[in-house]
C-alpha positions as CSV (number, residue, x, y, z in Angstrom):
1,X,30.5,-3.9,0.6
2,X,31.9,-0.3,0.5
3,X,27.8,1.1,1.0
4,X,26.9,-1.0,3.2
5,X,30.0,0.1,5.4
6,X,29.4,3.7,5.0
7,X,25.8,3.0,5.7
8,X,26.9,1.6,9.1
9,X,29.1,4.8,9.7
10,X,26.3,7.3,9.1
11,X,23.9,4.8,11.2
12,X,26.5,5.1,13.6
13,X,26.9,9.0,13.5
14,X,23.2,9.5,13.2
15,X,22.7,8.0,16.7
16,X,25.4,10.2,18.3
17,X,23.6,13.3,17.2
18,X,20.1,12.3,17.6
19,X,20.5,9.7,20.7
20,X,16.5,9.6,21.1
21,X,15.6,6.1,19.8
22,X,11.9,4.6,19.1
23,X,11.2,1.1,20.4
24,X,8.3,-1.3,19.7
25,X,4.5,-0.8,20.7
26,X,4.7,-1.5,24.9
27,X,1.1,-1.1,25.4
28,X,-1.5,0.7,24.6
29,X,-4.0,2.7,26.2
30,X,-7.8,1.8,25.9
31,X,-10.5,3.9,26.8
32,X,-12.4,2.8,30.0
33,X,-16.0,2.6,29.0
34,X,-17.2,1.4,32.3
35,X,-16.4,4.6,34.0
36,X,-19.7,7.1,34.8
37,X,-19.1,10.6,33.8
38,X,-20.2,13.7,36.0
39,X,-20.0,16.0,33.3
40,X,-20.5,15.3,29.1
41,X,-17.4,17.4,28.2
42,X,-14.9,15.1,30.5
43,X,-12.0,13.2,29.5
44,X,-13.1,9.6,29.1
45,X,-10.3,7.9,31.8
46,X,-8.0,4.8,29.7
47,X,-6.7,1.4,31.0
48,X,-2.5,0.4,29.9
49,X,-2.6,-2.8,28.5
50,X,0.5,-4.2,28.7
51,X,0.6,-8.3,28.5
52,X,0.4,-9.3,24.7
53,X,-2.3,-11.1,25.0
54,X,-4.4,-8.8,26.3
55,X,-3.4,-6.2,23.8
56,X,-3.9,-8.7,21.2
57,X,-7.6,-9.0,22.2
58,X,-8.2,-5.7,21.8
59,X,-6.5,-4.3,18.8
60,X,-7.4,-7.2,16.8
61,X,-11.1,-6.5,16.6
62,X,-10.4,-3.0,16.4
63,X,-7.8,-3.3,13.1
64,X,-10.5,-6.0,11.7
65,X,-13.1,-2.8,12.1
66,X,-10.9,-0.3,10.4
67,X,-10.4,-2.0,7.4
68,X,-13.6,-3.1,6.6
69,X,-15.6,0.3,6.9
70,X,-16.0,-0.6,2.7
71,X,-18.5,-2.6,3.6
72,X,-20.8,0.1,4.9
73,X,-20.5,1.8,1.1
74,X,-22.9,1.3,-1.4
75,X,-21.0,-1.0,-3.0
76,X,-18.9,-2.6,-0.4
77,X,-21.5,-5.5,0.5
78,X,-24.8,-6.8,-0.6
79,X,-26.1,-7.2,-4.2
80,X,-24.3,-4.3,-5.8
81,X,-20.9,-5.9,-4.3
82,X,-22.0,-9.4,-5.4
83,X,-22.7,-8.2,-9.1
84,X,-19.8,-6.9,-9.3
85,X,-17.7,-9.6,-8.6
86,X,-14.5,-10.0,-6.6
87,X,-11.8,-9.4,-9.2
88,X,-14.2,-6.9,-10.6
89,X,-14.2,-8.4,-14.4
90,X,-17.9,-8.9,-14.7
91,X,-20.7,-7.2,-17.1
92,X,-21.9,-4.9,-14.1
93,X,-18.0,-3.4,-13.5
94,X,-17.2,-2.8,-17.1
95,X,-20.7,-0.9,-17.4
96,X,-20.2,1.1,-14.3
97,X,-16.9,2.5,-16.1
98,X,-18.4,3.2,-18.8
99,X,-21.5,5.4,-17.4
100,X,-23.9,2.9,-18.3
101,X,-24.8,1.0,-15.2
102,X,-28.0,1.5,-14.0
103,X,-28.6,-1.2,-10.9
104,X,-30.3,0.5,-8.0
105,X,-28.7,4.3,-8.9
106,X,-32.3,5.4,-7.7
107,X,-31.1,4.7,-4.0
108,X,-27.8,6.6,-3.5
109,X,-27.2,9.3,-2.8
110,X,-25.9,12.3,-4.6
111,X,-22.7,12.8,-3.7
112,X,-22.0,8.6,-5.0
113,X,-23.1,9.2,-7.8
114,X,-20.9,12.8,-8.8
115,X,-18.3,10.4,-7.3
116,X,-19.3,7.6,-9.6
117,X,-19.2,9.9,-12.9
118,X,-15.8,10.9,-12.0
119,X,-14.9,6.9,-12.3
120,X,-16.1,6.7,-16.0
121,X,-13.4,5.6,-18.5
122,X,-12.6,8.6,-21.2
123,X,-12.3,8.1,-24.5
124,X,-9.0,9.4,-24.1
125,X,-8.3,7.1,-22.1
126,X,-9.8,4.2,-24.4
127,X,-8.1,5.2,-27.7
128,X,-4.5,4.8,-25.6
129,X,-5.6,1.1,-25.0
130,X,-4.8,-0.3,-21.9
131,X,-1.8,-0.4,-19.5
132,X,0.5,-2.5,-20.5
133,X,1.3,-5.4,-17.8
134,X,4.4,-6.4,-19.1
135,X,7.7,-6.4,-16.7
136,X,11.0,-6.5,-18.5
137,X,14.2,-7.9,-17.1
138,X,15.4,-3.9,-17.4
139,X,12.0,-2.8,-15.6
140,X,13.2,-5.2,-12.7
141,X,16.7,-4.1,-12.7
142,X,16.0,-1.0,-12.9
143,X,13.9,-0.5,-9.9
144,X,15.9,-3.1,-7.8
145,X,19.4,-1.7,-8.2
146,X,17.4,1.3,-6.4
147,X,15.5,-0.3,-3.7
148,X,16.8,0.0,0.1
149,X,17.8,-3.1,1.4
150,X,16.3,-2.7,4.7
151,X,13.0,-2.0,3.6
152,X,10.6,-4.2,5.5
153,X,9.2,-6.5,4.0
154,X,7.9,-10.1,3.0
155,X,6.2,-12.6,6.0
156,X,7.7,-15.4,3.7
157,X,11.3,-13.7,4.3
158,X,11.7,-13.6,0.5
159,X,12.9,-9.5,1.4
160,X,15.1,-6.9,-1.0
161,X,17.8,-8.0,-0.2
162,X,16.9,-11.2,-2.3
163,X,15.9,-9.6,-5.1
164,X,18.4,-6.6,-4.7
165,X,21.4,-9.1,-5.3
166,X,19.9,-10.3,-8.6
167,X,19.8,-7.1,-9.9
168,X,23.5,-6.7,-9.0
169,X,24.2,-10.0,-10.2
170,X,23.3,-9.0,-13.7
171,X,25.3,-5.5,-14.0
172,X,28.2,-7.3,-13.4
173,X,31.2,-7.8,-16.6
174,X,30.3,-10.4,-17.9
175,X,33.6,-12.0,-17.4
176,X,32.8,-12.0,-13.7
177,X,32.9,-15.1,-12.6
178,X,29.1,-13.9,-10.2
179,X,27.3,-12.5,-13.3
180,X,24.2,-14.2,-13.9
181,X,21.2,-12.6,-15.9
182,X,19.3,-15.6,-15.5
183,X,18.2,-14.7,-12.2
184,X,16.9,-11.2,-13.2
185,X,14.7,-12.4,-15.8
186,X,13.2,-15.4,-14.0
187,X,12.0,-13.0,-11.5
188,X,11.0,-10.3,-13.9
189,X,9.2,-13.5,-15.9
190,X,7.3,-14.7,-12.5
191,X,6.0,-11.5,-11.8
192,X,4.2,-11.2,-15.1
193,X,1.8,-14.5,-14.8
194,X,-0.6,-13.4,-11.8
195,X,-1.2,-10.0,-13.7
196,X,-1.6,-11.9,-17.3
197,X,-3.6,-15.0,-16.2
198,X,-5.4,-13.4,-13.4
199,X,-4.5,-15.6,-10.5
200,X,-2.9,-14.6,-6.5
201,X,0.0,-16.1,-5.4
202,X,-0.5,-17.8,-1.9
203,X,2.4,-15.2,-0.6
204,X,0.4,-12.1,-2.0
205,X,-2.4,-12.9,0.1
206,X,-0.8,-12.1,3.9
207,X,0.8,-9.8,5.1
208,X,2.6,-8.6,8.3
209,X,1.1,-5.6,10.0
210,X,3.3,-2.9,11.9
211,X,1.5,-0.8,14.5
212,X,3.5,2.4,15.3
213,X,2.1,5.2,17.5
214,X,1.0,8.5,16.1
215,X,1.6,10.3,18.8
216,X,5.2,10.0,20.6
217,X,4.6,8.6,24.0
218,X,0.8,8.4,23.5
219,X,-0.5,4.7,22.3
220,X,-4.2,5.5,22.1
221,X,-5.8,2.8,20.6
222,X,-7.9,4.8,18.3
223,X,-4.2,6.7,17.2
224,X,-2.2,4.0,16.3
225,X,-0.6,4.0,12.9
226,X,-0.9,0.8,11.1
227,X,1.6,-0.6,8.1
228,X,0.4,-3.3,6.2
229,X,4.4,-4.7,5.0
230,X,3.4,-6.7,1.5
231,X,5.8,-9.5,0.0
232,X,8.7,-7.7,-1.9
233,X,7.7,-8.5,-5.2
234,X,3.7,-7.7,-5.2
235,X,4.5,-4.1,-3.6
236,X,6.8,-3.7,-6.5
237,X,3.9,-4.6,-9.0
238,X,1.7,-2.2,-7.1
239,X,4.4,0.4,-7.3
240,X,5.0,-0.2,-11.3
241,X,1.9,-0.7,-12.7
242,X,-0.8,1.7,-10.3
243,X,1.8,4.1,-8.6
244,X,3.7,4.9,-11.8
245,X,2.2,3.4,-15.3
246,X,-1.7,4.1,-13.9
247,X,-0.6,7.8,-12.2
248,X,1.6,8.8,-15.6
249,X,-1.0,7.9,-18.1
250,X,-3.9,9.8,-16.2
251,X,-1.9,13.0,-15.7
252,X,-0.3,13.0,-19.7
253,X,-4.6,12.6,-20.1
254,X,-5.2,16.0,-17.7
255,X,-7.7,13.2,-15.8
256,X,-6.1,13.8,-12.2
257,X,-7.7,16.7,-10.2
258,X,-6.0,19.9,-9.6
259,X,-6.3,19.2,-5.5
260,X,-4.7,16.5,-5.9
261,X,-0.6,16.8,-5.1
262,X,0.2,13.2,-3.1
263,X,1.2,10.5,-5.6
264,X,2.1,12.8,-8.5
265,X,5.2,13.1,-9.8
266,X,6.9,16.7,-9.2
267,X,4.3,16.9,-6.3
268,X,4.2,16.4,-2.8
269,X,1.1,15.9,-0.4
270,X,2.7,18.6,1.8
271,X,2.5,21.4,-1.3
272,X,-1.1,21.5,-0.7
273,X,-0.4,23.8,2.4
274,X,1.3,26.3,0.4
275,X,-1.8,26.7,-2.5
């Protein structure tokens, strides 16, 4: 109770100081493609869309476009994509990371296939065996007790705050009369089965997305910022077993390139600028 009223206080403070606030997506401006240009180097004039349906019928279509450019890749669509399979557990996916996939390598190009060598599993790599998938009770404590309550999150409204309390719930004496581990460990238990039996929870499979403008002031629909908010508990499993167990074990191997500063930890993508 004590942070969440200081949190309120600084909120509070924070908007006296800074008073310029940020407010939802009004409209958005779409170029007008019907207009006839005098001269090749003119500014193409836009049309405000403001009604939500009409803005709906637009960026639709255009968000369905941006991500599914994959399927223009060699191996985003057709046979190569159907060989491989959809979680990517077949013959033809364990051979490609392992350097001996051969299936139509004649037709790409030479930059996929440096890119593809760079995908090949070390035998560094190999001999550590593989990442473990296991999520503790501590694991979920651990990273709960530290998570921001007011994180978005979660279409099923199953958000931090949820979990958040369980991990409070178990630091407590245990002669509290709130403690409760059992909680905790159910959720850390749950989490485990999709990753050990290979399966996708209905709730995993949408998500809410949060279109922000790029540019203060300037909602070009080819500059807006989009935010895909996951459920709670998979962005946790992405964070715990990619965006920390994956990222650790590749740099204690040296296999992350030197270029390479977003994601790392001790890095930032920003330090880049100062190389």
């Amino acid at each position: 109770m004590a942070r969440e009223k200081s949190s309120a206080q600084f909120r509070q403070l924070r908007s006296i100081l800074n008073p310029s606030q940020s407010y939802g997506l009004q409209r958005i401006d779409v170029p007008d493609h019907f207009t006839v240009l005098e001269q090749d180097n003119q500014t193409v004039p836009r049309i405000p869309l403001v009604l939500g349906s009409n803005i709906e019928v637009v960026l639709i279509p255009h968000t369905q476009q941006r991500f599914r450019q994959h399927s223009e890749t060699p191996y985003g669509s057709g046979m190569r994509s159907h060989r491989l399979g959809r979680d990517c557990t077949s013959h033809d996916a364990q051979a490609l990371s392992q350097g001996t996939s051969n299936f139509e390598l004649k037709q790409m190009t030479l930059e996929a296939l440096e890119w593809f060598r760079h995908l090949w599993l070390h035998q560094s790599a190999r001999d550590k065996g593989k990442i473990s998938l296991n999520v503790s009770t501590k694991d979920w404590v651990t990273f709960w007790s530290k998570a921001h309550e007011s994180t978005a999150s979660s279409p099923s409204g199953i958000h931090y705050g949820h979990y958040k309390t369980a991990s409070v719930l178990v630091r407590l004496p245990k002669d509290n009369a709130d403690y409760s581990p059992d909680i905790a460990a159910f959720d850390a238990f749950m989490l485990q089965l999709p990753l050990k039996h290979g399966f996708s929870p209905h709730r995993w499979r949408e998500c809410t997305d949060a279109v922000l403008e790029k540019i203060p002031g300037q909602p070009k629909l080819e500059k807006l910022r989009i935010i895909m908010l996951f459920e709670a508990d998979f962005n946790y499993m992405l964070k715990l077993v990619w965006g920390w167990r994956s990222v650790h074990r590749a740099e204690d191997e040296k296999l992350l390139g030197h270029s390479q500063h977003g994601s790392l930890p001790g890095h930032q993508c920003t330090d880049a600028c100062l190389v």
